[in-house]
MILUM-748158 format. One record per residue (C-alpha): residue number from 1; residue in one letter; x, y, z. Coordinates in steps of 0.02 Angstrom, whole numbers, plus 50000, padded with zeros to 5 digits. Layout:
N
SITE | i | aa | X | Y | Z
SITE | NUM | A | X | Y | Z
...
% end
This chain:
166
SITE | i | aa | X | Y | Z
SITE | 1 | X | 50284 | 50337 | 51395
SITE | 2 | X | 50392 | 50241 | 51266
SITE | 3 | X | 50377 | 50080 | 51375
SITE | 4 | X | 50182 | 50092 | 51320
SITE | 5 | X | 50245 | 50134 | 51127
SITE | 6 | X | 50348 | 49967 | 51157
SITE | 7 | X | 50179 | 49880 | 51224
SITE | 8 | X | 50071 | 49935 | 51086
SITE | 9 | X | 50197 | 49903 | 50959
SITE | 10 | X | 50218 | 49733 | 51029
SITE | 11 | X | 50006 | 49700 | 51032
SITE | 12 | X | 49998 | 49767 | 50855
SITE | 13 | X | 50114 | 49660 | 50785
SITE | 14 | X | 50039 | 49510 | 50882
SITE | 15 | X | 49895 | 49555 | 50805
SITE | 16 | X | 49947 | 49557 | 50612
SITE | 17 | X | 50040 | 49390 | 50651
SITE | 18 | X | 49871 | 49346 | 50724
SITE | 19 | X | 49763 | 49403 | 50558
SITE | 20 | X | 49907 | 49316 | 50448
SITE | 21 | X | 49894 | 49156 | 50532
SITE | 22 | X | 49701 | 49131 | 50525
SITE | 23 | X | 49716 | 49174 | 50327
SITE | 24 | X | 49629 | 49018 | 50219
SITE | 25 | X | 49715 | 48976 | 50090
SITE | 26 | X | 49579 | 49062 | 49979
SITE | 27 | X | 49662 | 49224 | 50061
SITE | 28 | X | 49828 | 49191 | 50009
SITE | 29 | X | 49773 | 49189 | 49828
SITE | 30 | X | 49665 | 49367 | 49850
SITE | 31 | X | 49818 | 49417 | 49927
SITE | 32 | X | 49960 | 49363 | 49788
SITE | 33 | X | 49789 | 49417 | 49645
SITE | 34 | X | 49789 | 49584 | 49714
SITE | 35 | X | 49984 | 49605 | 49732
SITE | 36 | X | 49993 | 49563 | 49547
SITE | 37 | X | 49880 | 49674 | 49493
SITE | 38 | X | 49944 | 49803 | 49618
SITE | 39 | X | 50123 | 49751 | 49535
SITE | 40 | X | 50041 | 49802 | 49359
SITE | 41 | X | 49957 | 49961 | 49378
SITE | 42 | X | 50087 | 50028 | 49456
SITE | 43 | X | 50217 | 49936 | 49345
SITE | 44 | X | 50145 | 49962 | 49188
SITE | 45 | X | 50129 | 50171 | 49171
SITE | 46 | X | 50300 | 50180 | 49274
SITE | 47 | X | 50390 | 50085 | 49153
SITE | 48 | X | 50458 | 49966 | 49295
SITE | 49 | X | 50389 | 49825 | 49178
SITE | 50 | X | 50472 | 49860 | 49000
SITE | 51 | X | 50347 | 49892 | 48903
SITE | 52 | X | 50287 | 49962 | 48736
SITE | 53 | X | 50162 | 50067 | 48783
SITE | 54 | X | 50263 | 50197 | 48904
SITE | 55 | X | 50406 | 50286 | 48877
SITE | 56 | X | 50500 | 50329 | 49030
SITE | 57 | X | 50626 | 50494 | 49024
SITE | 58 | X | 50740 | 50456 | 49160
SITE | 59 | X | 50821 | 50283 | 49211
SITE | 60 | X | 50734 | 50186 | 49371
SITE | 61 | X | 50800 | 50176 | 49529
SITE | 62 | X | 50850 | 50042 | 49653
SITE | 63 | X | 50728 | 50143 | 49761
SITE | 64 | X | 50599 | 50139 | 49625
SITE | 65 | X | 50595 | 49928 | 49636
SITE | 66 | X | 50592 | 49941 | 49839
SITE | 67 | X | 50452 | 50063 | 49844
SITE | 68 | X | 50355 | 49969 | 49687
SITE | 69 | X | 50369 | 49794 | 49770
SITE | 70 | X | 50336 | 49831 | 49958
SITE | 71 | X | 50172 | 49921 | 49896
SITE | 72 | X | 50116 | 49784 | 49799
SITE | 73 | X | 50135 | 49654 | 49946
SITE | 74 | X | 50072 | 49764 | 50082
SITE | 75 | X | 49902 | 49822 | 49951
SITE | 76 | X | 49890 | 49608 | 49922
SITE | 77 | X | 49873 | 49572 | 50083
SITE | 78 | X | 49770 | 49738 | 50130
SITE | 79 | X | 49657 | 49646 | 50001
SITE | 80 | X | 49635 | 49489 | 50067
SITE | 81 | X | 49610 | 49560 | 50257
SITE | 82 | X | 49443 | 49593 | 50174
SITE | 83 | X | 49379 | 49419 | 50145
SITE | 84 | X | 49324 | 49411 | 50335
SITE | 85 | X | 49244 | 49554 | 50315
SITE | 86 | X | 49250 | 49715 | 50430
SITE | 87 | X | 49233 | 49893 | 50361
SITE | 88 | X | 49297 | 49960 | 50225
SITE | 89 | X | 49347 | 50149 | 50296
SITE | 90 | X | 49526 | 50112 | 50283
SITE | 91 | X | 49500 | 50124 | 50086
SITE | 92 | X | 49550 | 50301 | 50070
SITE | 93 | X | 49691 | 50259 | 50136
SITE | 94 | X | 49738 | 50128 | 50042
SITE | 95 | X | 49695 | 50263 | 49882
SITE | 96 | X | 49801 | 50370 | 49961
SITE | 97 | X | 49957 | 50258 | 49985
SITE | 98 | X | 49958 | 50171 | 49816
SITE | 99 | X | 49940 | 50346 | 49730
SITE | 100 | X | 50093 | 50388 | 49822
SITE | 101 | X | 50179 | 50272 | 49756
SITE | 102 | X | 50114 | 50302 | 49606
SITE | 103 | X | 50203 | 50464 | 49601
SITE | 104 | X | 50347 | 50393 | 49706
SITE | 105 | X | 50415 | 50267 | 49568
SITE | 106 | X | 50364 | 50373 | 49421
SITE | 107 | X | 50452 | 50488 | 49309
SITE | 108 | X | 50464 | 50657 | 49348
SITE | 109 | X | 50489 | 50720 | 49184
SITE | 110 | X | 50336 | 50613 | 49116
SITE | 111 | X | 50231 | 50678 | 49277
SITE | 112 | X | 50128 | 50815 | 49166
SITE | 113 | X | 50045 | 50903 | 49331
SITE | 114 | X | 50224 | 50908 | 49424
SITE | 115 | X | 50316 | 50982 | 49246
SITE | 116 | X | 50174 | 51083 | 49233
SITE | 117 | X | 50194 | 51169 | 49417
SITE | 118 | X | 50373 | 51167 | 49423
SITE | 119 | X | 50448 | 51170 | 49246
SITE | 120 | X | 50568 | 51016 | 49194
SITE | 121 | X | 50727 | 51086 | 49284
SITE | 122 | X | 50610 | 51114 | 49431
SITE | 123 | X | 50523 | 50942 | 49431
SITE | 124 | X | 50720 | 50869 | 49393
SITE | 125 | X | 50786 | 50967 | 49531
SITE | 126 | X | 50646 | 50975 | 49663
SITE | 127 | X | 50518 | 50826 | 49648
SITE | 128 | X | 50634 | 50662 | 49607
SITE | 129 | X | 50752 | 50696 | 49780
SITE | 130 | X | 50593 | 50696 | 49863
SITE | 131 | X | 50523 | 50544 | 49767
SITE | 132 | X | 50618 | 50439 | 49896
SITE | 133 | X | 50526 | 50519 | 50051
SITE | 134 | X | 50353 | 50520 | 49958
SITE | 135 | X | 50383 | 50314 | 49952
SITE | 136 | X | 50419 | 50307 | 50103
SITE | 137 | X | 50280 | 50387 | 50163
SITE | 138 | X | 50174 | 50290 | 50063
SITE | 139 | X | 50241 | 50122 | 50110
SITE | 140 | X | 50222 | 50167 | 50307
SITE | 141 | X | 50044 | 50237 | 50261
SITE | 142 | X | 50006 | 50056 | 50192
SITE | 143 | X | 50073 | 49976 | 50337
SITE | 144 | X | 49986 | 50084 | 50458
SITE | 145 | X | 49845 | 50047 | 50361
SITE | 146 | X | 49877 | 49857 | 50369
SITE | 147 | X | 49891 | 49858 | 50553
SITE | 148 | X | 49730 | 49970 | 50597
SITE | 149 | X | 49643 | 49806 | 50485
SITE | 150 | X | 49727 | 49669 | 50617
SITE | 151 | X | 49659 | 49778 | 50766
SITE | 152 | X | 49504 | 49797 | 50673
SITE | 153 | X | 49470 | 49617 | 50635
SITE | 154 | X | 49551 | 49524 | 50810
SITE | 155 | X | 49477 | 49648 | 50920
SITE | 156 | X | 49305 | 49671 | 50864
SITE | 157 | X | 49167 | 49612 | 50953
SITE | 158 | X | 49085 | 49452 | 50878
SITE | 159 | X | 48878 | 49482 | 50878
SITE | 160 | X | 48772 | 49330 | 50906
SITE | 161 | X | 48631 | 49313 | 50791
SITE | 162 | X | 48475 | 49364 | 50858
SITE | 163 | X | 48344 | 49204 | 50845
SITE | 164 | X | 48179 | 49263 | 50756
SITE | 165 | X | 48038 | 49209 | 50864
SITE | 166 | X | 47869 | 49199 | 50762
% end
């Protein structure tokens, strides 16, 4: 049983090496385009970026940056998978993930909904230890979503045009 885990491990990651290698340089550029705007929207509202606009409560973390920067690359190149077309039902997940870290690198005092639920002592004392795990989650959730878009685009099943007879 793990010796096939090892196997399809192995294939998967043959497979994103695969997708990365075929990428035109016009990919590369969707790819570092979308990390930087990844980079910002998260950035911005998080206050990893000083800005003027936000006003974060609590100091960032090392964990914060980690989080912030691995979503950004893995969304950038998520992106750019999308130039050679394919389907686009791994979307919700990519939602999904960069919303988590959304809430992963954000303040939990400035997080209205979570201060609302749980109070400031609660969103202090209960939702920024598990900040750390929600990133985590996310980042794997981006990843996992990375990889089902190598599988999807190697292994897919190239369809000759049909010739239109008169």
């Amino acid at each position: 049983m793990a010796a096939r885990r090892v196997e399809a491990t192995a294939l998967d990651l043959r497979l994103l090496g695969s997708m990365l290698r075929g990428f035109s340089p016009r990919s590369w550029l969707v790819a570092l385009v979308a990390s930087a705007a990844t980079a910002l929207a998260i950035g911005l509202p998080t206050r990893l970026i000083a800005n003027d606009w936000f006003v974060r409560m609590t100091p960032t973390r090392p964990q914060d940056y980690a989080v912030w920067a691995a979503t950004s690359l893995l969304a950038g190149v998520i992106a750019a998978s999308y130039l050679g077309g394919g389907s686009t039902s791994s979307q919700y997940r990519v939602m999904s993930g960069g919303l988590a870290s959304y809430l992963a690198v954000g303040c939990p005092i400035c997080n209205k909904i979570v201060v609302l639920l749980l109070g400031l002592s609660g969103a202090m004392t209960y939702f920024a230890p598990l900040q750390l795990y929600i990133g985590i989650a996310s980042v794997l959730l981006l990843a996992w979503t990375l990889i089902l878009r190598a599988r999807a685009l190697q292994l897919a099943c190239p369809v000759a045009p049909v010739p239109v007879q008169p």
